[in-house]
N, C-alpha and C positions, 0 to 999 in steps of 0.2 A: 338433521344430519347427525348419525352418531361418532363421526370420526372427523378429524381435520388436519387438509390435506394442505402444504405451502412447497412452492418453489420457488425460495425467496436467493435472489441473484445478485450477489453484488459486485462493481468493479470499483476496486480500492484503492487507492491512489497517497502516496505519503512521502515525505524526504526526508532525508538527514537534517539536522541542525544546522541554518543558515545555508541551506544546499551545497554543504560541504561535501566531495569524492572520499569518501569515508568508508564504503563499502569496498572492499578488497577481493578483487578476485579467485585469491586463494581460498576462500571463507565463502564467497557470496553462495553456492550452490547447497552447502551446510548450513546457513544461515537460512534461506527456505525452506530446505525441510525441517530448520528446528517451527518454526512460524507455520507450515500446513498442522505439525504438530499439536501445536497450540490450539489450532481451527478443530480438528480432530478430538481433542479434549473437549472439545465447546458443542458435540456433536453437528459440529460442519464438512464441509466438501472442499477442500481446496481444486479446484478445477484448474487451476491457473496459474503461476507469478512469474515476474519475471522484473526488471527493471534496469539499472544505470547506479556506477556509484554515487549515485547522488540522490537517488531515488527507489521507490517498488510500486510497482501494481500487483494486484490481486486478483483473482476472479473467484470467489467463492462461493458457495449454497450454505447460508447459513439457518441453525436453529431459530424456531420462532421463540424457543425458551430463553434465548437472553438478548438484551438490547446491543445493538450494533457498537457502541459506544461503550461497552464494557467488554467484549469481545476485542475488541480493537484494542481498550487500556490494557489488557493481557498478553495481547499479541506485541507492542511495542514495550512496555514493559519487561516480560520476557527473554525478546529476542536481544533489546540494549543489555541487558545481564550476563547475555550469554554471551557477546561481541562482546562484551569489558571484560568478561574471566578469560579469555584466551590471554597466552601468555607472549603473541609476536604482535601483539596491538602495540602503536605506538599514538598515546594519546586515548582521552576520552570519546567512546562512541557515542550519539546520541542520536532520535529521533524530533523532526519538529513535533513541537503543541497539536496540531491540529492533524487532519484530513479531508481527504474528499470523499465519499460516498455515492455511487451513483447506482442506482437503480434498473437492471440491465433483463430482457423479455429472454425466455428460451431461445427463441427462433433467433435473435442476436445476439449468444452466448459463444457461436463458436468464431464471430465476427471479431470480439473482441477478445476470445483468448490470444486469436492470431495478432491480433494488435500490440497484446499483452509480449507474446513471442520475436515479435518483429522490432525492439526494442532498439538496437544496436542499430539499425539501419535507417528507423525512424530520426533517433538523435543524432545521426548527421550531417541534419535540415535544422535542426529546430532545437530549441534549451527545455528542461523540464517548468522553467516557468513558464514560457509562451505556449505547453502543452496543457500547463492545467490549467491557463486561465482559457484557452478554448473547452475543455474539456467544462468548465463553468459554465460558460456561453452555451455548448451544444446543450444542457440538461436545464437551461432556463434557468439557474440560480444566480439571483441577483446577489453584487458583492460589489464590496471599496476597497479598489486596488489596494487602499494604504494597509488594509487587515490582512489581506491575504497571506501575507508572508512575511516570518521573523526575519529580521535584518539584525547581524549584529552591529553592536553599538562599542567600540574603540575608541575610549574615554585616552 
């Protein structure tokens, strides 16, 4: 084959630090496009975001030229730089350590943007912890509760 072809999908999933409401509504819509931004530099597709102050999802097509994981340390990276240079923040932004990464087919892509979309009404049932750890469950990745999630520590 002389050419090679990927439609590589992912649904991204990340919180603030200690799932603090941190994200601001005045900011969160500006804060997305700086972060499809980012994706777009990285020769990606933002399809998707949307989230909760406390949280984002993503839905994006990403390059096979770079690792998901270094795509991501830019994206969060980035966007915390840009939420701390504003000058009505009160207090340091931050993103948790880690993420979810889930692996998402075409034909289920417009399933979960709407999902992505439907954020605010979803979280009226349910916290963003009891979403990712299903969100775990449904993609079969095994994990121990105690890791999951920075907790802080008030010495």
């Amino acid at each position: 084959m002389a050419s090679t072809f990927t439609n590589l999908l992912y649904h991204i999933v990340y919180s603030t630090k200690y799932r603090k409401e941190t994200i601001e509504p005045a900011w969160q819509e500006n804060l997305y496009e700086y972060m499809g931004g980012i994706i777009r530099e990285r020769d990606g597709i933002l399809l998707q975001i949307g989230g909760m102050p406390d949280h984002v999802h993503i839905l994006a097509k990403l390059s096979p030229k770079y690792a998901i994981m270094d795509v991501l340390r830019e994206i969060k990276a980035g966007s915390s730089k840009w939420v701390n240079e504003r000058s009505d923040l009160s207090g340091r932004f931050e993103w948790q350590a880690g993420y979810g990464a889930f692996s998402v087919s075409q034909s289920y892509s417009e399933r979960v943007a709407l999902y992505i979309r439907n954020q605010v009404q979803h979280h009226m049932t349910k916290t963003f912890r009891s979403e990712f750890i299903q969100l775990l469950k449904r993609h079969r990745i095994e994990f121990d509760l105690k890791y999951v999630f920075e907790e802080e520590h008030i010495a």
